[in-house]
C-alpha positions as a Markdown table, in Angstrom:
| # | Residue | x | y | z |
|---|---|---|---|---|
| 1 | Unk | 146.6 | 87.7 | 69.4 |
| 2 | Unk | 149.1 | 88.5 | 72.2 |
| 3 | Unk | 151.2 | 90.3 | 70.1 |
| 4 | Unk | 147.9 | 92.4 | 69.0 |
| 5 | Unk | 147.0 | 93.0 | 72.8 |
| 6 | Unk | 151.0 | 93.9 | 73.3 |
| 7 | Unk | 150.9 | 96.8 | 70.6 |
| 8 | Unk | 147.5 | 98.2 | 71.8 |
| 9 | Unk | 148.7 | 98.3 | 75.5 |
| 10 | Unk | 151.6 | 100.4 | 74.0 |
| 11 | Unk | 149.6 | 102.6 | 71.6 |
| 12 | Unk | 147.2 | 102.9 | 74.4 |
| 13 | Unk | 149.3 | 103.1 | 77.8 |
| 14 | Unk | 148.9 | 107.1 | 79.2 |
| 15 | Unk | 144.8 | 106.2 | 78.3 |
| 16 | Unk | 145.3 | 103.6 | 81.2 |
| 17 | Unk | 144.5 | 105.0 | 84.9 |
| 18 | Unk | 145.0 | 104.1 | 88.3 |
| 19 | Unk | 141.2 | 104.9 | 89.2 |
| 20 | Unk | 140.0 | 101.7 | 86.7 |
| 21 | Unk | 141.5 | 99.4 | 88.4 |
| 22 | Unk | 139.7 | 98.6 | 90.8 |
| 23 | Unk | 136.4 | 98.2 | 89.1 |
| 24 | Unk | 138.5 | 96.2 | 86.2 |
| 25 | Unk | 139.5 | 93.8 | 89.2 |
| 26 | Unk | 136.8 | 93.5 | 91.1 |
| 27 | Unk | 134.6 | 92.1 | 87.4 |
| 28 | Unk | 137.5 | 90.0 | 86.8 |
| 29 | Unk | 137.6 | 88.3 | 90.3 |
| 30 | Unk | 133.4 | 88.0 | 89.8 |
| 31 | Unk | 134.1 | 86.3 | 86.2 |
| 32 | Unk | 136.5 | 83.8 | 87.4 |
| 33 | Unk | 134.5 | 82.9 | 90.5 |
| 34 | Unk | 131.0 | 82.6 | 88.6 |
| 35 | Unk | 132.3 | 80.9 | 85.7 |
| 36 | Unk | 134.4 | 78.3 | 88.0 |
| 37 | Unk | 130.7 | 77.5 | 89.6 |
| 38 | Unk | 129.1 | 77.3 | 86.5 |
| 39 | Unk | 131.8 | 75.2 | 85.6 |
| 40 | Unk | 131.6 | 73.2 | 88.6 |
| 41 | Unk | 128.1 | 72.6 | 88.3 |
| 42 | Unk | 128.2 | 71.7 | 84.3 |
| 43 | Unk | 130.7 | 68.9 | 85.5 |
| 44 | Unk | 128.7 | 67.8 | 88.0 |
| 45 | Unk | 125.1 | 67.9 | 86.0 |
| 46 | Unk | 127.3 | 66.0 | 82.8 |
| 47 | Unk | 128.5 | 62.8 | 85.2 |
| 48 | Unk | 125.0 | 62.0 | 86.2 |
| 49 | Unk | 123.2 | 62.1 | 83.4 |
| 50 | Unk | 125.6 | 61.8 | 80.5 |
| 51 | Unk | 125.5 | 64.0 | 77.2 |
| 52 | Unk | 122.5 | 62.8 | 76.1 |
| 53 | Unk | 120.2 | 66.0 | 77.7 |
| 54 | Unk | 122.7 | 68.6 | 76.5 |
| 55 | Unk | 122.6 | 66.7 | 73.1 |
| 56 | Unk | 119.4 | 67.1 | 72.6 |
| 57 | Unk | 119.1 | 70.5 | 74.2 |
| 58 | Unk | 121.8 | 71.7 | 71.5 |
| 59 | Unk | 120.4 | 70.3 | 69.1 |
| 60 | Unk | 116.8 | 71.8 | 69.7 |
| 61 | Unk | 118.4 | 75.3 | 69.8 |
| 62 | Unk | 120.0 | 74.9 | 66.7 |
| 63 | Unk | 116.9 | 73.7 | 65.0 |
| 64 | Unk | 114.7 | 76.8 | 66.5 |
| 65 | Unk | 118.0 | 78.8 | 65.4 |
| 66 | Unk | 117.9 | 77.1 | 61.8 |
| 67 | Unk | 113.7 | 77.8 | 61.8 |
| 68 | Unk | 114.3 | 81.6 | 62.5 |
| 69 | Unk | 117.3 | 82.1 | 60.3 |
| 70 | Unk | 115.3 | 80.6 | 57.4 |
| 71 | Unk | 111.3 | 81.3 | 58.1 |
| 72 | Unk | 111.8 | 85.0 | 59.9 |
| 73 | Unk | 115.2 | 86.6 | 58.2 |
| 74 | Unk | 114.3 | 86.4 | 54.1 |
| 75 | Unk | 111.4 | 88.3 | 55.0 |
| 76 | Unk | 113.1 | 90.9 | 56.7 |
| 77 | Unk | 113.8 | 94.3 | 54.1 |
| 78 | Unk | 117.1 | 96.0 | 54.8 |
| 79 | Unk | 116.3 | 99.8 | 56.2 |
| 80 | Unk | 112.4 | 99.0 | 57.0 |
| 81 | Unk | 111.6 | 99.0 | 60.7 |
| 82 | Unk | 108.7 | 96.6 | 61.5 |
């Protein structure tokens, strides 16, 4: 994968311009700090009530995920809009 990124920076380095980096920066800084609170909070919400809620919440969106992929998707005809 880094190799991969490596040989497309190359390929692609005069595309790269001083004038997106700043927007490119200022998402990354707001991904690392949301994410790191989300994190934060995941941690905290998982020591005081154990794994047992997310358990079951996983395990009720992979049934409703299961219940569309079977009851709504067969039905559905490749090229016909509904």
């Amino acid at each position: 994968m880094i190799g991969a990124a490596v040989y497309d920076l190359y390929k692609n380095w005069a595309t790269l311009r001083l004038a997106r980096q700043r927007p490119d920066r200022a998402g990354l800084l707001h991904r690392v700090c949301f994410c790191t609170g989300r994190g934060r909070a995941f941690v905290r919400f998982i020591s005081r009530h154990g794994f047992g809620v997310f358990a079951w919440y996983r395990i009720a969106i992979g049934a409703l995920a299961l219940a569309y992929c079977t009851c709504v998707e067969p039905f559905a005809v490749p090229g016909r809009v509904r």
